[in-house]
C-alpha positions as CSV (number, residue, x, y, z in Angstrom):
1,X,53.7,-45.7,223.4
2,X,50.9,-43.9,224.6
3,X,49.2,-45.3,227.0
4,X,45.1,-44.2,226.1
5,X,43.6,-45.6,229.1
6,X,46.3,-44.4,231.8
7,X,47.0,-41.3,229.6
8,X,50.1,-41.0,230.5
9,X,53.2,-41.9,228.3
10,X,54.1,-45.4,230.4
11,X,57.7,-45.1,230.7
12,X,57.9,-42.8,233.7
13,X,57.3,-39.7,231.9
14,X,56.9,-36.2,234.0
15,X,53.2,-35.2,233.2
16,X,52.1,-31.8,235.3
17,X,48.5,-33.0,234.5
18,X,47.7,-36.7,233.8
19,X,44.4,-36.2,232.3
20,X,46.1,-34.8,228.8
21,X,48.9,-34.8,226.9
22,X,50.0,-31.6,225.1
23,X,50.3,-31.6,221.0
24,X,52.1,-28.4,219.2
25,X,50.5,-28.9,215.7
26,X,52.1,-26.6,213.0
27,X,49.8,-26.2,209.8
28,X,47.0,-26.0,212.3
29,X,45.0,-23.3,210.3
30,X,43.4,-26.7,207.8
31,X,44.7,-29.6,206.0
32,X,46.0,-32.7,208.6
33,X,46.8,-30.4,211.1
34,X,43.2,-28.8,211.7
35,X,42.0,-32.6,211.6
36,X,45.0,-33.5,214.1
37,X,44.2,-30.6,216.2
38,X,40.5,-31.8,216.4
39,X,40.9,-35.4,217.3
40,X,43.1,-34.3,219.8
41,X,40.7,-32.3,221.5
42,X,38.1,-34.9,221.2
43,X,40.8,-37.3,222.7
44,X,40.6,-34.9,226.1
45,X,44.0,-33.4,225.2
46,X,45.5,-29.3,225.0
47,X,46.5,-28.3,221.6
48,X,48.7,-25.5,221.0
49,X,47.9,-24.4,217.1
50,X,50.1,-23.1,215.2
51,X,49.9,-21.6,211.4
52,X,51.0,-18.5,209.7
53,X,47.1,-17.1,209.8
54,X,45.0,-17.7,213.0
55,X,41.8,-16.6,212.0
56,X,40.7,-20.2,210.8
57,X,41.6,-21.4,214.7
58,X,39.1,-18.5,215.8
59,X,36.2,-21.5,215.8
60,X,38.5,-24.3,217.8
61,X,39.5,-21.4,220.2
62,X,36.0,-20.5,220.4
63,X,34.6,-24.1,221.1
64,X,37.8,-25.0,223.2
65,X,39.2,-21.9,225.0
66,X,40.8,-24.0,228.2
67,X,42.0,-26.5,225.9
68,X,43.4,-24.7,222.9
69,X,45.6,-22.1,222.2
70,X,46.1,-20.6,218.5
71,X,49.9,-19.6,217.9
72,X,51.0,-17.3,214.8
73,X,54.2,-18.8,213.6
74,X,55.9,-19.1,210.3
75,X,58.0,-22.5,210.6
76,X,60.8,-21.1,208.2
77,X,61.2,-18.7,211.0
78,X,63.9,-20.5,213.2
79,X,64.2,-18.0,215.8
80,X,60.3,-17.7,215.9
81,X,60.1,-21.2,216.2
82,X,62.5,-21.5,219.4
83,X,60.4,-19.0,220.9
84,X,57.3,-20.8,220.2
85,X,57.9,-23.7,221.9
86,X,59.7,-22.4,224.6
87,X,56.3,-20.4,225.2
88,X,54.3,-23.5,225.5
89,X,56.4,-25.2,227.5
90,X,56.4,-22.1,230.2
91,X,52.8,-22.2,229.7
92,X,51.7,-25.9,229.9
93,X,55.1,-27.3,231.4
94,X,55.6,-30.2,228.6
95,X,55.0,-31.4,225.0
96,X,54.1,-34.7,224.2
97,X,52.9,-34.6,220.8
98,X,54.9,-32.6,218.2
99,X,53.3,-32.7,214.7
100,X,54.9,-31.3,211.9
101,X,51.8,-30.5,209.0
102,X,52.5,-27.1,207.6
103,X,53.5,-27.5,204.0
104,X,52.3,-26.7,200.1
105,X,52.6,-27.9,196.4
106,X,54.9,-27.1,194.2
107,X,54.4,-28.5,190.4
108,X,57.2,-28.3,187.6
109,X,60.0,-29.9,185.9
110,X,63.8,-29.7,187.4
111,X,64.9,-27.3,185.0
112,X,61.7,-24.9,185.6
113,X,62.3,-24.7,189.1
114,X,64.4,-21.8,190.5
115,X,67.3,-21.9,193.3
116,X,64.6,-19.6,195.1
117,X,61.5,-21.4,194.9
118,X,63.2,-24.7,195.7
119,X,65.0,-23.4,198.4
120,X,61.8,-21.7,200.0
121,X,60.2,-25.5,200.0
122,X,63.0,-27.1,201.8
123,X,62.7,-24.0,204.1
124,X,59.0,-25.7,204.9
125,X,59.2,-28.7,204.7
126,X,62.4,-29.9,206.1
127,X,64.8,-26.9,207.5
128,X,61.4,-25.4,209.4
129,X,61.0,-29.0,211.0
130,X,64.0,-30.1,211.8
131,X,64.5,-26.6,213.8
132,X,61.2,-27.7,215.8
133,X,62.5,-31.0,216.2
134,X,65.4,-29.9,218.2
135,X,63.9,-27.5,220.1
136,X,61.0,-29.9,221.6
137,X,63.7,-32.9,222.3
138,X,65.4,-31.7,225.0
139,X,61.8,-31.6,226.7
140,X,60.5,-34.3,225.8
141,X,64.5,-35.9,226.8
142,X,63.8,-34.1,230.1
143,X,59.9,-35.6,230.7
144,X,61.0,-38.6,229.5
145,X,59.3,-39.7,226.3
146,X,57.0,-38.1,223.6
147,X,56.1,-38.5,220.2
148,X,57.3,-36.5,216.8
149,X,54.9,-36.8,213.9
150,X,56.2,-36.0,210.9
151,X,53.3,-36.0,208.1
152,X,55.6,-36.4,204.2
153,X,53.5,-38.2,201.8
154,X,53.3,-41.0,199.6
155,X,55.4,-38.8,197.4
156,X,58.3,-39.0,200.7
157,X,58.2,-42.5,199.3
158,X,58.5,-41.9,195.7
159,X,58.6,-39.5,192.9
160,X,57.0,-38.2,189.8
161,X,57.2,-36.0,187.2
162,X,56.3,-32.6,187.9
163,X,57.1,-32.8,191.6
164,X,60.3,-33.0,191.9
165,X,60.6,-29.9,194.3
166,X,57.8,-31.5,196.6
167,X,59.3,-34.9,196.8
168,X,63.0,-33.9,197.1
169,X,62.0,-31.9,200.3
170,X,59.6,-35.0,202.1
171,X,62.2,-37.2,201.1
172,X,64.8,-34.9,203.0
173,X,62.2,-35.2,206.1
174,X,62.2,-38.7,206.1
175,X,65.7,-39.7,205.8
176,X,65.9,-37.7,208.8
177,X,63.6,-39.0,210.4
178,X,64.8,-42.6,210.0
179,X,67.9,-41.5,211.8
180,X,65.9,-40.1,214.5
181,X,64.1,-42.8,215.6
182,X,66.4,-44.7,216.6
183,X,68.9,-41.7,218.6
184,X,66.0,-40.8,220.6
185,X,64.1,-44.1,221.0
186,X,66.8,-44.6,224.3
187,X,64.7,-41.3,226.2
188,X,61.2,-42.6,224.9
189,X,60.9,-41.1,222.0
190,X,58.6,-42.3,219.1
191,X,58.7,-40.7,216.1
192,X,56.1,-41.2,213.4
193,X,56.2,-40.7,210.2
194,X,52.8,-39.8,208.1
195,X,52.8,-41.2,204.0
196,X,49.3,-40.2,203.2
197,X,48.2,-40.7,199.7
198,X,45.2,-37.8,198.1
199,X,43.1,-36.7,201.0
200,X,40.9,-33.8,200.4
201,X,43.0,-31.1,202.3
202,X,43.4,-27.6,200.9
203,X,46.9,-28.7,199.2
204,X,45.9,-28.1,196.2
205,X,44.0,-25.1,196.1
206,X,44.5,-21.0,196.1
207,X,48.1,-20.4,197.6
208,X,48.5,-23.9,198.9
209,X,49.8,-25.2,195.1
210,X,52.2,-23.1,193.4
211,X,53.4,-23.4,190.1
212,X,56.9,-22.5,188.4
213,X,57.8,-20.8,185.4
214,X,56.6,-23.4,182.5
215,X,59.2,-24.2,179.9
216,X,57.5,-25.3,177.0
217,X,59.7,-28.1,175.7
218,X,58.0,-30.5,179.2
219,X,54.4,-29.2,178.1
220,X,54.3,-33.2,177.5
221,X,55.5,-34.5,180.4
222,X,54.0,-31.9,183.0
223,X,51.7,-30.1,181.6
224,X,49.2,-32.9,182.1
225,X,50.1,-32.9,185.8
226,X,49.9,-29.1,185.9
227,X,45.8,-29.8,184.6
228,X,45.2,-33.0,187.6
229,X,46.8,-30.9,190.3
230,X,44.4,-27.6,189.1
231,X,41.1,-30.2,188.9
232,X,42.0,-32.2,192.0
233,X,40.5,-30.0,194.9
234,X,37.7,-31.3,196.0
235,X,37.8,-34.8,194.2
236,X,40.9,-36.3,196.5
237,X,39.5,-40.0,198.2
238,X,41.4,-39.7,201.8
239,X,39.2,-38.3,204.7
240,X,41.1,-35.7,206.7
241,X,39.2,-37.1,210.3
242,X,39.3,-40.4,209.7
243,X,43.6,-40.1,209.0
244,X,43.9,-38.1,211.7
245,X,42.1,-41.2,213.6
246,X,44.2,-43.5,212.4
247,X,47.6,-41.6,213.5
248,X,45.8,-41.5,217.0
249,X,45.3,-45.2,217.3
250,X,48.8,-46.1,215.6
251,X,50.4,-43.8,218.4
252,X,48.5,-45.6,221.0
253,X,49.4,-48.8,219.7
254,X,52.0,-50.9,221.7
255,X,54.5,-50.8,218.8
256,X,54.0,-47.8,216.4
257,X,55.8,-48.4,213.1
258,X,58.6,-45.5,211.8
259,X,55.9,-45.4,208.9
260,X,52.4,-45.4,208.6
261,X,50.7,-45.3,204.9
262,X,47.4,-43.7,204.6
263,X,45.2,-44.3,201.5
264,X,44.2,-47.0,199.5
265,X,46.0,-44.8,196.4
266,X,49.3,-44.7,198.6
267,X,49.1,-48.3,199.9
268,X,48.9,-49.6,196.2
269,X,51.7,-47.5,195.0
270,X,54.1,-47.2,197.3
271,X,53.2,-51.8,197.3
272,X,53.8,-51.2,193.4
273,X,57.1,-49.2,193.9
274,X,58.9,-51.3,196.9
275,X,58.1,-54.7,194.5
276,X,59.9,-52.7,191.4
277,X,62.5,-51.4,193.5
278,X,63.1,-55.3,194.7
279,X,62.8,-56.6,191.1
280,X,65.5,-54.1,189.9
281,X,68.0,-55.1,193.1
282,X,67.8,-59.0,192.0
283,X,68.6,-58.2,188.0
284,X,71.3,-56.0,189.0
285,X,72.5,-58.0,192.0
286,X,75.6,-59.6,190.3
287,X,76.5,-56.2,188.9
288,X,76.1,-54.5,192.2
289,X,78.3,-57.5,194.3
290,X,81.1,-57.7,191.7
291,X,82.8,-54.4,192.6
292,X,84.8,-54.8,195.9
293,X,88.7,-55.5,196.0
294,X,89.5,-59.0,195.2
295,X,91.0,-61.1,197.7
């Protein structure tokens, strides 16, 4: 836990200056990580910003130049991303807040989805992470606490048609995250992990949402989710500030949970999914018990 009014993580943690913690925000550029970035620096803290492109930090640099340092980094780079870190911690001597934001869309079936493009998006979202993950713990081990955010989505939680690709890789990020939390809860460690439902982030617009080859025989099945994804930007419910808010306050609260849901979309469906999922375990649970070695 955070603690807002000492700011200072209160389990003994070294903190070179007490007046901020420092956040390394990947996806910086827009999206959560822009709004993360933001509150952060509202909050009195250092960001160091990180995206492929830079030139959308050129304002937040601009408006925060003691505070805020804008970072070119591709997080499928793994030696780039090693560097990266090891740069901020030379430069600002810790890292409390790692948040893991950079990510796109993918929309199509299983069978229209390449080796390539799949691969690409685990690249992202889950190889590109993890590789940031363990290169900020032994810091944070060292300092003795910090936070990892890790922002998935309601579809980390569950899966559609159409985005298998997207879900297979946030799933990936939150299984390992489960395991996280508990190996490096013993140093301090709190590790977050972000479900939001549709917030109106740039996920679904110009080279944030690809598309895979279309295989007419799902026209359908996903060719109507191809058409919501293209008509979505602009129309989603969740406000970017007001999440970004929210994953403040839960990491200032005395006992953060491993998941925090965001959205009254993801709240009702993911509520939806866990009673099916419990339905389906009881009408299945004699089948499932009657299949170990009898005495």
């Amino acid at each position: 836990m955070f603690d807002a009014a000492a700011r200072s993580w209160d389990n003994g943690a070294v903190n070179t200056d007490s007046t901020s913690r420092v956040w390394f925000v990947t996806g910086a550029s827009s999206g959560f990580g822009r709004a993360l970035a933001e509150a952060a620096l509202a909050d009195g803290d250092t960001v160091v910003a990180a995206a492929r492109r830079t030139a959308p930090l050129d304002d937040l640099v601009a408006a925060h130049p003691d505070r805020v340092r804008a970072v070119a980094l591709d997080v499928t780079d793994t030696a780039a991303v090693g560097e990266a870190v090891a740069e901020a911690v030379l430069r600002h001597g810790r890292i409390d807040v790692l948040v893991n934001s950079a990510g796109r869309a993918l929309v199509g079936a299983v069978e229209e989805t390449g080796d390539g493009e799949l691969r690409d998006l685990m690249d992202l979202h889950f190889f590109g992470p993890a590789a940031l993950i363990r290169a900020v713990l032994p810091h944070m081990r060292r300092q003795g606490g910090g936070a990892v955010v890790n922002i998935t989505s309601m579809g980390g939680r569950m899966s559609f048609a159409g985005v298998s690709a997207y879900s297979a890789t946030k799933f990936a990020l939150e299984g390992l995250s489960e395991a996280l939390a508990p190996e490096v809860a013993p140093f301090g460690i709190c590790v977050l992990v972000v479900e939001p439902g549709a917030f109106r982030t740039s996920l679904h617009s110009g080279a944030s949402r690809q598309e895979t080859a279309v295989i007419p025989a799902y026209d359908d099945v996903v060719g109507p989710v191809r058409k919501a994804q293209a008509a979505f930007d602009g129309t989603q419910p969740g406000d970017p500030a007001k999440a970004a808010a929210a994953i403040l306050a839960t990491l200032a609260a005395e006992a953060p949970p491993l998941r925090l849901v965001l959205g009254n979309d993801a709240v009702d469906m993911i509520g939806d999914r866990l009673a099916r999922d419990a339905a389906e375990l009881r009408a299945w649970e004699a089948t499932a018990r009657d299949v170990d070695i009898d005495a």
